[in-house]
VMD Tcl script that builds the backbone (N, CA, C; Angstrom):
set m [mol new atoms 195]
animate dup $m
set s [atomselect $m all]
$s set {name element resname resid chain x y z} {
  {N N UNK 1 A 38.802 -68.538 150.673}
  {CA C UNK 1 A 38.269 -68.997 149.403}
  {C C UNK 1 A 37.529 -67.847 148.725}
  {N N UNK 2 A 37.962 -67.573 147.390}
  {CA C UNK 2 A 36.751 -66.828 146.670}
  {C C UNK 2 A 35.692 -66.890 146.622}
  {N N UNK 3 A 34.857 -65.610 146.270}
  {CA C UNK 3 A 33.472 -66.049 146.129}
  {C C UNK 3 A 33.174 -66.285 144.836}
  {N N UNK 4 A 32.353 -67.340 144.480}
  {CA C UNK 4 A 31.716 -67.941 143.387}
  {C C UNK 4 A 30.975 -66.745 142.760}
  {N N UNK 5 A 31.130 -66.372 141.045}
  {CA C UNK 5 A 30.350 -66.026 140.621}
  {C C UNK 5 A 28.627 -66.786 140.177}
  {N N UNK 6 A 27.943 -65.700 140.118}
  {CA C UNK 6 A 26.404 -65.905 139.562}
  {C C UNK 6 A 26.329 -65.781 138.650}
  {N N UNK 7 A 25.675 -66.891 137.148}
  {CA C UNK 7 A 25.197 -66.282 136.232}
  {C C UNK 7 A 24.369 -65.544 136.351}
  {N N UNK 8 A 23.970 -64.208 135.686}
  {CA C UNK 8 A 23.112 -63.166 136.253}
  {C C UNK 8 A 22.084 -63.919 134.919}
  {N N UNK 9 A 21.843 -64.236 133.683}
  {CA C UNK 9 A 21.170 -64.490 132.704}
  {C C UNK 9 A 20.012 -65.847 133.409}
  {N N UNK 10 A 21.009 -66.624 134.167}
  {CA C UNK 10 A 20.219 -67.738 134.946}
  {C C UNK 10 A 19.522 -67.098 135.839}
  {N N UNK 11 A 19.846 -66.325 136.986}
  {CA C UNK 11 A 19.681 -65.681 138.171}
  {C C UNK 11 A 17.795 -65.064 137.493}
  {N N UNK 12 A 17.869 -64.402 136.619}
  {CA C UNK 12 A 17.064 -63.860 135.968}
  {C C UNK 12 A 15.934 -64.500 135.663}
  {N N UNK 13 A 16.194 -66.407 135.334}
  {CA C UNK 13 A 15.726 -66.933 135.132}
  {C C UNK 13 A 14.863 -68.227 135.658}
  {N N UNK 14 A 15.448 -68.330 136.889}
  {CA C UNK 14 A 14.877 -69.508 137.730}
  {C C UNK 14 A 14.816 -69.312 139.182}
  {N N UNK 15 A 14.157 -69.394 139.997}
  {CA C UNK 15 A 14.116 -69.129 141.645}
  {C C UNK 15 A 14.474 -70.737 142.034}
  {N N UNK 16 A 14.745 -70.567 143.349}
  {CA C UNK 16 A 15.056 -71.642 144.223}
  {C C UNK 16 A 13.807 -71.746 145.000}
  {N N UNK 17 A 12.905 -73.014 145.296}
  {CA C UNK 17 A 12.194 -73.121 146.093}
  {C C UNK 17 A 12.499 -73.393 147.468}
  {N N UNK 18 A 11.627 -73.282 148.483}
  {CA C UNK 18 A 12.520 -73.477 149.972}
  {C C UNK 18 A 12.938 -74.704 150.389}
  {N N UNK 19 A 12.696 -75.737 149.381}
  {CA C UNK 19 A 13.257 -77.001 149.211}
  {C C UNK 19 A 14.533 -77.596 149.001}
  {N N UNK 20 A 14.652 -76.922 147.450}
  {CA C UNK 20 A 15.849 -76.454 146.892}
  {C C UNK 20 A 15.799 -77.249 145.536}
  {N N UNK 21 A 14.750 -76.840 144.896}
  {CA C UNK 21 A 13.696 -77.202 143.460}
  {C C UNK 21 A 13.850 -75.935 143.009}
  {N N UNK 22 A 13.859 -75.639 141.809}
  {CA C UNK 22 A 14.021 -75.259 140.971}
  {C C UNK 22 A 12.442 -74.493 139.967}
  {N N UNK 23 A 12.016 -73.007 140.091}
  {CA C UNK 23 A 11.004 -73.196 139.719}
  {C C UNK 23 A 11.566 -72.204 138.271}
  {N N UNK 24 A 10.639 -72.452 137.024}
  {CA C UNK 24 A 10.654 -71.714 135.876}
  {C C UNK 24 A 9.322 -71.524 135.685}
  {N N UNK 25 A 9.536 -70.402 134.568}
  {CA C UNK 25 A 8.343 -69.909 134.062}
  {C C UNK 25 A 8.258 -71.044 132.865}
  {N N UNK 26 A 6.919 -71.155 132.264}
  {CA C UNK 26 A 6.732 -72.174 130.370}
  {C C UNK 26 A 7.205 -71.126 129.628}
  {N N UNK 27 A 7.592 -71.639 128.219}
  {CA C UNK 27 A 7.584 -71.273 127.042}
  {C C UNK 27 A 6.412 -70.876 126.519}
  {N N UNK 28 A 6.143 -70.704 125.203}
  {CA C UNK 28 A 4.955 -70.229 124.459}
  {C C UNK 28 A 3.663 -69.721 124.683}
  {N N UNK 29 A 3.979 -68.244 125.622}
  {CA C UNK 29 A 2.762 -67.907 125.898}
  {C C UNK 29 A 3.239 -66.592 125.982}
  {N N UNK 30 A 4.305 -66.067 124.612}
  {CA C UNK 30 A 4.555 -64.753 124.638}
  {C C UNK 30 A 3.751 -63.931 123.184}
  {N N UNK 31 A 3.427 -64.612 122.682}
  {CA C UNK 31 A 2.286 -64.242 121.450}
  {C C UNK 31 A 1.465 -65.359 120.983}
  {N N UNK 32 A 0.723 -65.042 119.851}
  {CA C UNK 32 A -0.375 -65.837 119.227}
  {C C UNK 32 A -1.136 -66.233 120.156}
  {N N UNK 33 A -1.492 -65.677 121.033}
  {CA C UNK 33 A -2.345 -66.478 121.929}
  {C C UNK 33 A -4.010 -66.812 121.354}
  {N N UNK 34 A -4.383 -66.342 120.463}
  {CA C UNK 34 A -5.652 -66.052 120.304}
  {C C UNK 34 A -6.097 -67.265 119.666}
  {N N UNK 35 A -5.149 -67.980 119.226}
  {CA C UNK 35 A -5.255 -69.523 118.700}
  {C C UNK 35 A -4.944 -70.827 119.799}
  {N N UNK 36 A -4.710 -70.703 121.277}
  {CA C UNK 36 A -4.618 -71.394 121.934}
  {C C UNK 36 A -5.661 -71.306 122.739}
  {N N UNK 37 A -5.992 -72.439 123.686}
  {CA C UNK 37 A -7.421 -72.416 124.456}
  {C C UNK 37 A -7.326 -71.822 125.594}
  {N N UNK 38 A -8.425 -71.275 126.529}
  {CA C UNK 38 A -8.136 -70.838 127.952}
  {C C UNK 38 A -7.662 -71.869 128.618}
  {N N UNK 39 A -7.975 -72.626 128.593}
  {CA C UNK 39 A -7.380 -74.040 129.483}
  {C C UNK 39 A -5.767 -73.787 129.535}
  {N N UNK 40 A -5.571 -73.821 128.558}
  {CA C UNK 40 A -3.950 -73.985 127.930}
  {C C UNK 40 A -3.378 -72.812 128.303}
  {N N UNK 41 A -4.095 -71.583 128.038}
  {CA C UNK 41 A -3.047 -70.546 128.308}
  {C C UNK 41 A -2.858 -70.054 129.870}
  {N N UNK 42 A -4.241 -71.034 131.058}
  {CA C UNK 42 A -4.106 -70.632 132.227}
  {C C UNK 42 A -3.107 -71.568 132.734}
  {N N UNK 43 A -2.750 -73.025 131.961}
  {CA C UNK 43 A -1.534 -73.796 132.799}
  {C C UNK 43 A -0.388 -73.324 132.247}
  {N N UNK 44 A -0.513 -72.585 130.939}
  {CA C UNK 44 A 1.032 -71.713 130.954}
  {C C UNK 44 A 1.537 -70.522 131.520}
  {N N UNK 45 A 0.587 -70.141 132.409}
  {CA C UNK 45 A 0.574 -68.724 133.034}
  {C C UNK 45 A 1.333 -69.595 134.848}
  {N N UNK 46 A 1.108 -70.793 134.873}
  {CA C UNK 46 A 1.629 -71.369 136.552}
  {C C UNK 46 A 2.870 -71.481 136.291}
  {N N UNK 47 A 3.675 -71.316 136.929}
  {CA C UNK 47 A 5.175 -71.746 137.055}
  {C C UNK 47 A 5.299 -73.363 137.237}
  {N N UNK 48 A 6.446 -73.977 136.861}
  {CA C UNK 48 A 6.515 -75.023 136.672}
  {C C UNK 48 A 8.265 -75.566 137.259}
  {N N UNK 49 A 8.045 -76.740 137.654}
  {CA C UNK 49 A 9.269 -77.471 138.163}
  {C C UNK 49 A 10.679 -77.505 137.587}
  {N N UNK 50 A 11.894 -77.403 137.674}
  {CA C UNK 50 A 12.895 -77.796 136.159}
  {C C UNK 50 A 13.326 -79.055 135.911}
  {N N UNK 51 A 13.303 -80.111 135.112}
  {CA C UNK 51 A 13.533 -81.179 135.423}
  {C C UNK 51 A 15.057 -81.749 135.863}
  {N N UNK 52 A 15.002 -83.014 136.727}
  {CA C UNK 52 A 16.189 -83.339 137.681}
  {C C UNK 52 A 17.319 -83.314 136.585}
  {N N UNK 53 A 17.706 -83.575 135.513}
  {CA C UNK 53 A 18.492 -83.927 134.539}
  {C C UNK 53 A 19.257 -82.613 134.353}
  {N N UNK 54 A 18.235 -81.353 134.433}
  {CA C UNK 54 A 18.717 -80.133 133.956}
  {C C UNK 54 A 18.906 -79.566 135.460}
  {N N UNK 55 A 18.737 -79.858 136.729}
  {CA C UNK 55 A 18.915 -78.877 137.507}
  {C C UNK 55 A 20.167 -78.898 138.442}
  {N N UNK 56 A 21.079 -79.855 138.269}
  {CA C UNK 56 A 22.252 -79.671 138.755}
  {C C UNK 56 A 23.328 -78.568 137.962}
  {N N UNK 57 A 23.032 -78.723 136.530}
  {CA C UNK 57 A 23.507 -77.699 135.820}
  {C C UNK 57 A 23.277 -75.973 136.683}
  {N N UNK 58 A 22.046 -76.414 136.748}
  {CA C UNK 58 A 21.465 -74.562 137.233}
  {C C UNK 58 A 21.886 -74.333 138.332}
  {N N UNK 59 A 21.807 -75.606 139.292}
  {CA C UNK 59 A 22.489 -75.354 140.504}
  {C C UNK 59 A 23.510 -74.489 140.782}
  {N N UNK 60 A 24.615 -75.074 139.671}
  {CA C UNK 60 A 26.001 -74.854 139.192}
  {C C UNK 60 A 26.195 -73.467 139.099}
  {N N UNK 61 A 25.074 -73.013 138.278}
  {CA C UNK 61 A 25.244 -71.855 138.072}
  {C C UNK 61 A 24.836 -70.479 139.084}
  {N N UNK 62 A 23.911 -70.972 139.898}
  {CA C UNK 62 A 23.284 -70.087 140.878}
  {C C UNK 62 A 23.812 -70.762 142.375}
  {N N UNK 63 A 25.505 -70.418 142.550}
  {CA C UNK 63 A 26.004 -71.226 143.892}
  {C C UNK 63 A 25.250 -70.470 145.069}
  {N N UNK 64 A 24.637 -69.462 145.487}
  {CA C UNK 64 A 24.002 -69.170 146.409}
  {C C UNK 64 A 22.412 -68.747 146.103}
  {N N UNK 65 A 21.798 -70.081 145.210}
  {CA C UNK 65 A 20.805 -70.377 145.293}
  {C C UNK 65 A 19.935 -69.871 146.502}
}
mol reanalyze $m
mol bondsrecalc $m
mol representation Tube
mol addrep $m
């Protein structure tokens, strides 16, 4: 059997936890920050879960997750 390609753009973009969850970085915390609160900009600085709906897709894409 062939080997499955990787999206490298995904690969780039999401890790596999040792679970096999899905972690991403947030959105909007690449400028303007000076108008958002510390609160806000320290829970956009944690990595975050991908939701179940979207992560069979990613799966898909990263076969040796």
């Amino acid at each position: 059997m062939p080997k499955l390609k990787t999206r490298k753009s995904v690969a780039k973009r999401f890790r596999m936890t040792k679970h096999g969850k899905i972690k991403r970085n947030k959105a909007f915390r690449g400028h303007l920050r000076g108008s958002k609160s510390a609160s806000r900009k320290m829970k956009l600085s944690k990595p975050d879960l991908v939701s179940l709906s979207d992560a069979n897709a990613i799966k898909r894409m990263l076969p040796y997750g």
